[in-house]
KEFILO-403913 format. One record per residue (C-alpha): y, x, z; residue in three letters. Coordinates in steps of 0.1 Angstrom, whole numbers, padded with zeros to 4 digits, always signed. Layout:
! residues N
YXZALA/...
! end
This chain:
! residues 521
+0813+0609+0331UNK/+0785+0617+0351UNK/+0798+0600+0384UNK/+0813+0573+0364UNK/+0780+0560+0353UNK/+0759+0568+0389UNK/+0786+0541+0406UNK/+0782+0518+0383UNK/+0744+0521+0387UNK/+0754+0518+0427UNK/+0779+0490+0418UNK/+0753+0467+0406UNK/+0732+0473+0435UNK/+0759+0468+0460UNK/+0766+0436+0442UNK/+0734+0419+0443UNK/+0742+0426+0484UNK/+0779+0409+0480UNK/+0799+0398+0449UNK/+0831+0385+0445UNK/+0861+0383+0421UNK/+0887+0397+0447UNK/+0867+0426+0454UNK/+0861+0432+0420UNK/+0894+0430+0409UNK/+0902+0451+0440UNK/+0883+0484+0428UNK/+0891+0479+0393UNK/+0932+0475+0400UNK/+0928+0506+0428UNK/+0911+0523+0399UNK/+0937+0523+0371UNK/+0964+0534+0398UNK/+0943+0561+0410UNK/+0939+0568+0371UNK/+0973+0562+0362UNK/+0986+0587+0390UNK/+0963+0610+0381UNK/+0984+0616+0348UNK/+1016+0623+0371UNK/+0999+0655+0389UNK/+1002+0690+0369UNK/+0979+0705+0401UNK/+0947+0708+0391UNK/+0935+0696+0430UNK/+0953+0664+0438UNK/+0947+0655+0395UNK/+0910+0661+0401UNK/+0911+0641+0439UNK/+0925+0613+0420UNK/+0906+0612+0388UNK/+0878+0613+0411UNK/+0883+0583+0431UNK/+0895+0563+0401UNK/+0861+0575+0385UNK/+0843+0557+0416UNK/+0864+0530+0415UNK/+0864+0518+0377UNK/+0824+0524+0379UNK/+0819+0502+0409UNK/+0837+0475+0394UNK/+0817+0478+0360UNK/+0787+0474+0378UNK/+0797+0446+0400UNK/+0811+0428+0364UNK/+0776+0435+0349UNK/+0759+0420+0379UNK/+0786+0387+0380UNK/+0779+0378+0343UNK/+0746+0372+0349UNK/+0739+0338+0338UNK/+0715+0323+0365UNK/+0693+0296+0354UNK/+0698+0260+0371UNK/+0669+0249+0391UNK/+0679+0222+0413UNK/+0664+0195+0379UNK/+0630+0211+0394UNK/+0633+0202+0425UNK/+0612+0172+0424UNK/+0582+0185+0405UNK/+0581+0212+0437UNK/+0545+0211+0455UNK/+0535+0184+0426UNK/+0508+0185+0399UNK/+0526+0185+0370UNK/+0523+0198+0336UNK/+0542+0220+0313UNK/+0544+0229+0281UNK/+0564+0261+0266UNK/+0553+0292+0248UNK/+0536+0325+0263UNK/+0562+0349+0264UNK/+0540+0382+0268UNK/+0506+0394+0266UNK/+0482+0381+0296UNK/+0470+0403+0324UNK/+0437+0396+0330UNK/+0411+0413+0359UNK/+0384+0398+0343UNK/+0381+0366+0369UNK/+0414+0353+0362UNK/+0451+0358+0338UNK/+0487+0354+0349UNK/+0506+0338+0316UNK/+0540+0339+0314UNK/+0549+0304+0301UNK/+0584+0301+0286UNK/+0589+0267+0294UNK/+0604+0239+0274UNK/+0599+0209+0296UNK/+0585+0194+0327UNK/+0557+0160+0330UNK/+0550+0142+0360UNK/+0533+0114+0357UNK/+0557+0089+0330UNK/+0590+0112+0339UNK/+0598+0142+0315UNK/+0624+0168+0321UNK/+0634+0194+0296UNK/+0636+0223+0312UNK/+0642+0255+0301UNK/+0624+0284+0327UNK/+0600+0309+0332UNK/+0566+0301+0353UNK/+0539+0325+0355UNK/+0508+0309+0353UNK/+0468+0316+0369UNK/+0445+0303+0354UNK/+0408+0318+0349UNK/+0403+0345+0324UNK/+0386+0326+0294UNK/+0399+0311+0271UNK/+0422+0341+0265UNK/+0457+0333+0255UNK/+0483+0350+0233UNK/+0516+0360+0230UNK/+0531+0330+0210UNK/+0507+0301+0216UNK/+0525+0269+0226UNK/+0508+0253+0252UNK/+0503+0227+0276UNK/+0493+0239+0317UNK/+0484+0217+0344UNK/+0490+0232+0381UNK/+0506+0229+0414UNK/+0547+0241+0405UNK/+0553+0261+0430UNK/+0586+0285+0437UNK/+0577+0322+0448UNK/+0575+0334+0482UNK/+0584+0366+0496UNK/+0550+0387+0511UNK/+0554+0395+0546UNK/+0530+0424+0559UNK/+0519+0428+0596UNK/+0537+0462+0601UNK/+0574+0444+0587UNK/+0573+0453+0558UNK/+0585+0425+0534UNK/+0584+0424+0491UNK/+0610+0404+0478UNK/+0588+0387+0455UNK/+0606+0360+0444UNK/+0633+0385+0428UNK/+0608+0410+0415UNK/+0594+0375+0390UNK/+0635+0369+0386UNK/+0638+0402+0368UNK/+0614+0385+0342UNK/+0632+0353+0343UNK/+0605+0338+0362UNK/+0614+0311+0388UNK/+0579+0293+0394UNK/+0545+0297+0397UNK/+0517+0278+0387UNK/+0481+0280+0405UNK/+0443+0268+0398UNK/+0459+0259+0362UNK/+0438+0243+0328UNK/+0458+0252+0299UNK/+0452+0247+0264UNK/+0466+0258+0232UNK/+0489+0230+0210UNK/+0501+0254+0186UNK/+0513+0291+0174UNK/+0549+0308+0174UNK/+0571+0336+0187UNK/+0580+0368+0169UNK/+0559+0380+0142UNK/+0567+0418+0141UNK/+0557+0415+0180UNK/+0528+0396+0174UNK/+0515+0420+0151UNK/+0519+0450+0177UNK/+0495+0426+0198UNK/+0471+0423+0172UNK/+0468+0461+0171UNK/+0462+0462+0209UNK/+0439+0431+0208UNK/+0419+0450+0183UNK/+0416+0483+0198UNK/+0403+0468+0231UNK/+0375+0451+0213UNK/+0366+0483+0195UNK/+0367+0499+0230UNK/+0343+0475+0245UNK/+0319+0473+0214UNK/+0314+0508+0224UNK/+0313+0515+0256UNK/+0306+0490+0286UNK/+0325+0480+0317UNK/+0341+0489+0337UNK/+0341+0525+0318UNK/+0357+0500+0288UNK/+0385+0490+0315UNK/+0393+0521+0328UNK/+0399+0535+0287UNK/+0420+0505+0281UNK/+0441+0511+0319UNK/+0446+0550+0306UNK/+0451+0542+0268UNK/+0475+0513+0266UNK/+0480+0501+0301UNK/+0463+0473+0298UNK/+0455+0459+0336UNK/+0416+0449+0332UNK/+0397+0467+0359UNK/+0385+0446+0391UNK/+0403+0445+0423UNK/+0376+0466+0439UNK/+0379+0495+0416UNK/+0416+0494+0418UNK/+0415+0493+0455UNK/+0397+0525+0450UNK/+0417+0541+0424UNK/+0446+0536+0450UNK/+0435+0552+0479UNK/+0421+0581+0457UNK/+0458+0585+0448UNK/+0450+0581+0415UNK/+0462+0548+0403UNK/+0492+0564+0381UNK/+0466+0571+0353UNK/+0453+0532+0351UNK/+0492+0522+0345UNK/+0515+0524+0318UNK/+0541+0550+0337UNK/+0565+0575+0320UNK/+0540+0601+0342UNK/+0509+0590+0324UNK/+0522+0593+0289UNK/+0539+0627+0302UNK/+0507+0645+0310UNK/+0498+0635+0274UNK/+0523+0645+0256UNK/+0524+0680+0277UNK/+0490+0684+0267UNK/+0493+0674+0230UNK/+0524+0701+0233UNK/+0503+0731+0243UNK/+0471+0724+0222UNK/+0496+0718+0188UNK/+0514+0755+0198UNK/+0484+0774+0194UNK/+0483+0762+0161UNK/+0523+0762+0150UNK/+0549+0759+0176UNK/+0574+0744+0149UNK/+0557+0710+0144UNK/+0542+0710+0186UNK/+0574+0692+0196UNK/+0575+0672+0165UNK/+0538+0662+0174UNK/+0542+0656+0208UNK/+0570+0628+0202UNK/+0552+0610+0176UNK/+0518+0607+0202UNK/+0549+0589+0225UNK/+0557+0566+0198UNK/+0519+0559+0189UNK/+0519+0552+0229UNK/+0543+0526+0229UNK/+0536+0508+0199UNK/+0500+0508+0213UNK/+0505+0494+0240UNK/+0524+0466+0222UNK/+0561+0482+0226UNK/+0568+0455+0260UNK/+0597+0465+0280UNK/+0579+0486+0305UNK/+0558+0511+0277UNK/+0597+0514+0262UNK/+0608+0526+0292UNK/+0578+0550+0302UNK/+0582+0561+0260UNK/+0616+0570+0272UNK/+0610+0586+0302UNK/+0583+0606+0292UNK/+0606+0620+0260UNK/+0632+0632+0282UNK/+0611+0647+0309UNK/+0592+0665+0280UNK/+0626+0678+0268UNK/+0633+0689+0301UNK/+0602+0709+0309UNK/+0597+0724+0278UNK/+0631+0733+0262UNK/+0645+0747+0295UNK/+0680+0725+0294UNK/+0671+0707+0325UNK/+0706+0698+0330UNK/+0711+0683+0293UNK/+0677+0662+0300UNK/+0690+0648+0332UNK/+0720+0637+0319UNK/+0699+0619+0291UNK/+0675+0606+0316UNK/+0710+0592+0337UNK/+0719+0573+0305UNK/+0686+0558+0300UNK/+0688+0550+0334UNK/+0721+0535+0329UNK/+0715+0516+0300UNK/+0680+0500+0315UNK/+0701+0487+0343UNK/+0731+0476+0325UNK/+0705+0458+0303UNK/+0685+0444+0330UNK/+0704+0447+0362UNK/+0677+0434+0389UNK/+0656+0465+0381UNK/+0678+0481+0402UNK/+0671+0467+0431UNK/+0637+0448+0422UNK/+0616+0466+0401UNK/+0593+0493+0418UNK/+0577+0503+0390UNK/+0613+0510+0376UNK/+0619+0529+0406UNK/+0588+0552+0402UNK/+0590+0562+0366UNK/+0624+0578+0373UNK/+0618+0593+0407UNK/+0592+0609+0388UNK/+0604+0621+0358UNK/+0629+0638+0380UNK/+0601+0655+0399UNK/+0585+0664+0371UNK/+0616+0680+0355UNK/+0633+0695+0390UNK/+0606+0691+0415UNK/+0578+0710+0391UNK/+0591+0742+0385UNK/+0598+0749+0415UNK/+0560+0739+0426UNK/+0548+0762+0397UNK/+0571+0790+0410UNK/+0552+0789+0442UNK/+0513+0786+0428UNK/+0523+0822+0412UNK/+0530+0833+0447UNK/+0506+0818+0464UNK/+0477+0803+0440UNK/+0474+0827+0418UNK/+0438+0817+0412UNK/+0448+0783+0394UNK/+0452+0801+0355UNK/+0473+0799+0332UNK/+0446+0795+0308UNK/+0449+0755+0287UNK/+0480+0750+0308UNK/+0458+0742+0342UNK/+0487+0756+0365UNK/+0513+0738+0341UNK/+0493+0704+0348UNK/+0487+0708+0381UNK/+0522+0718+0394UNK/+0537+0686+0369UNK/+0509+0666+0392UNK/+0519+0681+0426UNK/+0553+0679+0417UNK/+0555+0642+0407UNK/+0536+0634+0436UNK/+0560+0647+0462UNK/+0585+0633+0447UNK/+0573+0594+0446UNK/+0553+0607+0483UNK/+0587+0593+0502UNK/+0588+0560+0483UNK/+0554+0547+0482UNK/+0551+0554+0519UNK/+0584+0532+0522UNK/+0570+0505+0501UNK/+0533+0506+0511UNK/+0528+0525+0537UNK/+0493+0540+0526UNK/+0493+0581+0527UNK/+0462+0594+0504UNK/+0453+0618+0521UNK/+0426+0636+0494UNK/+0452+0623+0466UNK/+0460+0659+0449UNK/+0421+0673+0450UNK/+0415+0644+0432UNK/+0441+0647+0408UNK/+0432+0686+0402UNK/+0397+0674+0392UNK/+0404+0643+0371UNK/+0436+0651+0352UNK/+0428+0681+0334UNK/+0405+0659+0314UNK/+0428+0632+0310UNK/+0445+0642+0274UNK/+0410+0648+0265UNK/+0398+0613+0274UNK/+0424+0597+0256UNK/+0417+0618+0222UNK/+0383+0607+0224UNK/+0387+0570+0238UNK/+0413+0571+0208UNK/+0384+0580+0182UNK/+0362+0562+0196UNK/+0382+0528+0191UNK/+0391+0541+0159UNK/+0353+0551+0149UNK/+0344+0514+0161UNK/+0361+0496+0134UNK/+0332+0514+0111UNK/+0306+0503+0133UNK/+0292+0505+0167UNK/+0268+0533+0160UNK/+0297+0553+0141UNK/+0318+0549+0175UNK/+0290+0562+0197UNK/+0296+0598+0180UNK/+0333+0600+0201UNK/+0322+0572+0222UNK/+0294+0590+0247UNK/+0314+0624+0258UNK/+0342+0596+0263UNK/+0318+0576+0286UNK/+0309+0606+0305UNK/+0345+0616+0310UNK/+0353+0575+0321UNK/+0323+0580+0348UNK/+0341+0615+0361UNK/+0368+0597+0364UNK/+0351+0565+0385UNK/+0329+0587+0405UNK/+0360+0612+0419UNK/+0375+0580+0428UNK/+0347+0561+0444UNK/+0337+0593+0464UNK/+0373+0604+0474UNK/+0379+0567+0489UNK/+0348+0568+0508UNK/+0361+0601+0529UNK/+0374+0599+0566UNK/+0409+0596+0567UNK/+0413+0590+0533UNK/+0441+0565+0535UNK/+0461+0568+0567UNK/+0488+0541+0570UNK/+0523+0550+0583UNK/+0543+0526+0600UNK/+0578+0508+0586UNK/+0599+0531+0579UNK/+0640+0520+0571UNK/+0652+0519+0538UNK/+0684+0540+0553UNK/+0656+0566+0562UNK/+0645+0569+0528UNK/+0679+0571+0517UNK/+0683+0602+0536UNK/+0656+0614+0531UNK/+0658+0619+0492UNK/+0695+0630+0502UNK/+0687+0659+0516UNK/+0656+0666+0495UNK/+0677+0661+0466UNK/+0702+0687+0477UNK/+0674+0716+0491UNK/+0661+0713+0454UNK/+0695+0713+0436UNK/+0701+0747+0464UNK/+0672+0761+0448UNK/+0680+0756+0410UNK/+0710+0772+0420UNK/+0698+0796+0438UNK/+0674+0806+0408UNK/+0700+0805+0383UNK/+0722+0831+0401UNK/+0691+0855+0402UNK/+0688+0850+0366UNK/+0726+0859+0361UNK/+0721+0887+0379UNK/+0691+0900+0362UNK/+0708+0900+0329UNK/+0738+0919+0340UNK/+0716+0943+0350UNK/+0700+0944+0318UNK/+0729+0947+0301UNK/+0749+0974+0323UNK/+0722+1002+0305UNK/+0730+0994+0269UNK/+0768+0991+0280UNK/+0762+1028+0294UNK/+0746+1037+0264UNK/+0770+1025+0246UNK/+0800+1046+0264UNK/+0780+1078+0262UNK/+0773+1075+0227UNK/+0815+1068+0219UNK/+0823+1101+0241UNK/+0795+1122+0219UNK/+0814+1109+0193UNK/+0848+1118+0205UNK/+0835+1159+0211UNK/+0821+1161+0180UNK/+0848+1150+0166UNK/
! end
């Protein structure tokens, strides 16, 4: 079952390269014969050399189904209002990002105006416009811009982003630059609009309390809300330490951990318990969006897998989610890097991290055991190496300094959010009430600002490594994939063999105490 759902994951990225009913028919009709003569075989080799291949088969064609049902929206009726100054009107679709200077809305359209000509038109078209007024999920409204369709970024070392399919995964075909917008009117869902509401009005407790951009960098590590300037970011990234500013199934991993191992001091029985509803709060923080579901999920099933010790059970979990997201969504295969990350990572956390942690006893046995430091810092390292590969494909930037400045930021991390969290919650009383949680926050926010700020100023601190292939990276994880699945392995048969060994005295035991019997007797 395994198989059958990893080439169906494969089958929809193979599709998006080439689709078409003949071949899909092809896999799908080789797959019930090599299924059907599967049944004729008694031998236990050619049965499983056919059930195999029909496995492959069957799962290819399922994925290239998925990916030719997708329902592709016309835009040839847009055609005209291309490069024009038109406007639109439609209803915002999610919350705004906003740095402050400017937002991106996404604008569910409804129709198209230029000049005395209006065409219904039913889209998506992410609009910039500057940062105030804010706008809402659910306002109707009307923007005025330059249409414009998406262009793919082209960097000097080759390296390309296929933008104009990472806004498709949304549903988004067009753009819309130096917009005015304004509101006409209110709608969309109300049970989502209320999860907004709740973000909306933590994030103005935050920044009744504390000031900017310490109030930015709480609301990047709380909900994932994207608020800090470009500057700050910029630094954040060549620190290596931008997965805390993002919603990531990472982030709310390290929280969760740590909510884990403080709760089990006090009663082990409710720490898992705990730890799953501090997930949930998470998400529904954050407002519950498609990408805070996914990290919710991710973060779940990489908890499961560290903690509980069935490793194998949570990977097959974390294959379904996988599965379902892409069966769901399909382009995220292919198009969503962000996607891409959250499971590379979970995997390192759950495969990659006890391996790391197996070493530190070996070799840095100074890092204590003491409020789960070495714990943190081999999930950190071991995370890191496993997204290392990918963000070097994708970007090309190599933080150099990126684990010291993990070691001295995220221990505090779980810490921060507790108090950020009381400190928003304390706000609602009263500004002065929310300065009692609110100033070892601050301090905590301005650890975290200075480590960055300092590590980004180094020599070397991001190196830039040149293109490197996609079939490279392929490899690569390949045979890193299978050195770490060696080890596991490896580790498991030592464990085997320690408990025979365990068990061969008792057995002994055992014998000498029926042959007493037998004498006596």
């Amino acid at each position: 079952m395994l198989l059958f759902f990893i080439f169906s994951i494969i089958g929809i990225a193979l599709s998006f390269i080439h689709a078409s009913f003949a071949s899909l028919f092809s896999f799908l009709f080789l797959g019930i014969i090599f299924l059907l003569c599967s049944k004729k075989y008694s031998d236990s080799a050619e049965r499983q050399i056919y059930m195999f291949l029909a496995i492959i088969l069957i799962g290819l064609s399922l994925g290239q189904a998925r990916v030719m049902l997708i329902s592709y929206p016309d835009i040839s009726p847009s055609t005209s209002f291309v490069e024009q100054k038109i406007t639109i009107r439609g209803v915002v679709g999610r919350e705004p990002v906003s740095d402050g200077e400017f937002q991106n809305v996404l604008v569910r359209t409804r129709e198209f105006v230029l000049a005395s000509t209006t065409q219904p038109f039913i889209t998506g078209v992410l609009v910039k416009t500057p940062a105030f007024p804010e706008f809402r999920y659910g306002d109707v409204v009307e923007a005025r811009g330059t249409l414009r369709v998406p262009r793919n970024i082209e960097n000097e070392d080759g390296r390309t982003f296929d933008y104009q399919m990472y806004l498709f995964k949304d549903f988004i075909t067009h753009t819309l630059s130096s917009a005015s917008v304004k509101m006409v009117g209110e709608e969309g869902n109300p049970v989502l609009k209320y999860l907004f509401g709740i973000k909306r009005h933590f994030l103005s407790s935050i920044r009744s309390v504390i000031p900017e951009p310490e109030a930015g960098l709480l609301a990047g590590i709380l909900l994932g809300t994207d608020t800090l300037q470009k500057s700050i970011k910029d630094e954040f990234r060549v620190a290596g330490l931008s997965h805390i500013i993002v919603l990531s199934g990472y982030n709310i991993t390290i929280v969760a951990e740590s909510l884990l191992k403080m709760v089990s001091l006090v009663s082990m029985r409710f720490a898992f318990g705990f730890s799953f509803v501090g997930v949930i709060l998470f998400v529904l923080m954050a407002g519950a969006g498609a990408s805070a579901v996914r990290a919710g999920v991710m973060a779940s099933i990489a908890l499961i897998g560290r903690n509980v010790g069935k490793t194998y059970n949570a990977s097959r979990a974390l294959l379904l989610a996988v599965w379902g997201m892409s069966m769901w969504n399909p382009f995220i295969v292919l198009y969503d890097p962000s996607f891409h990350l959250s499971v590379i990572a979970t995997y390192g956390i759950m495969y990659v991290s006890p391996i790391v942690e197996i070493f530190m006893e070996k070799y840095a046995s100074f890092l204590t055991k003491r409020f789960g430091l070495r714990e943190l810092s081999a999930t950190t390292l071991g995370a890191q190496l496993s997204v290392l590969p990918y963000i070097l494909y994708m970007s090309g930037n190599f933080g150099i300094y990126a684990f010291p400045a993990n070691f001295f930021v995220l221990p505090f991390v779980p810490l921060t959010m507790l108090l950020g969290f009381l400190t928003a919650l304390f706000g609602f009383v009263s500004r002065f009430v929310g300065l009692i949680p609110g100033i070892p926050t601050y301090i905590l926010l301005w650890w975290d600002l200075f480590i960055a700020r300092l590590v980004s100023k180094l020599p070397y601190a991001n190196i830039h490594i040149p293109y490197i292939p996609l079939s490279l990276l392929i490899i690569f994880y390949l045979i890193f994939g299978f050195f770490v699945y060696r080890f596991h392995k490896r580790q498991t048969e030592k464990q085997n063999q320690k408990q025979s060994i365990e068990q061969k005295p008792s057995d002994t035991n055992l014998m000498r105490s029926g042959d007493e019997s037998i004498v006596s007797y």
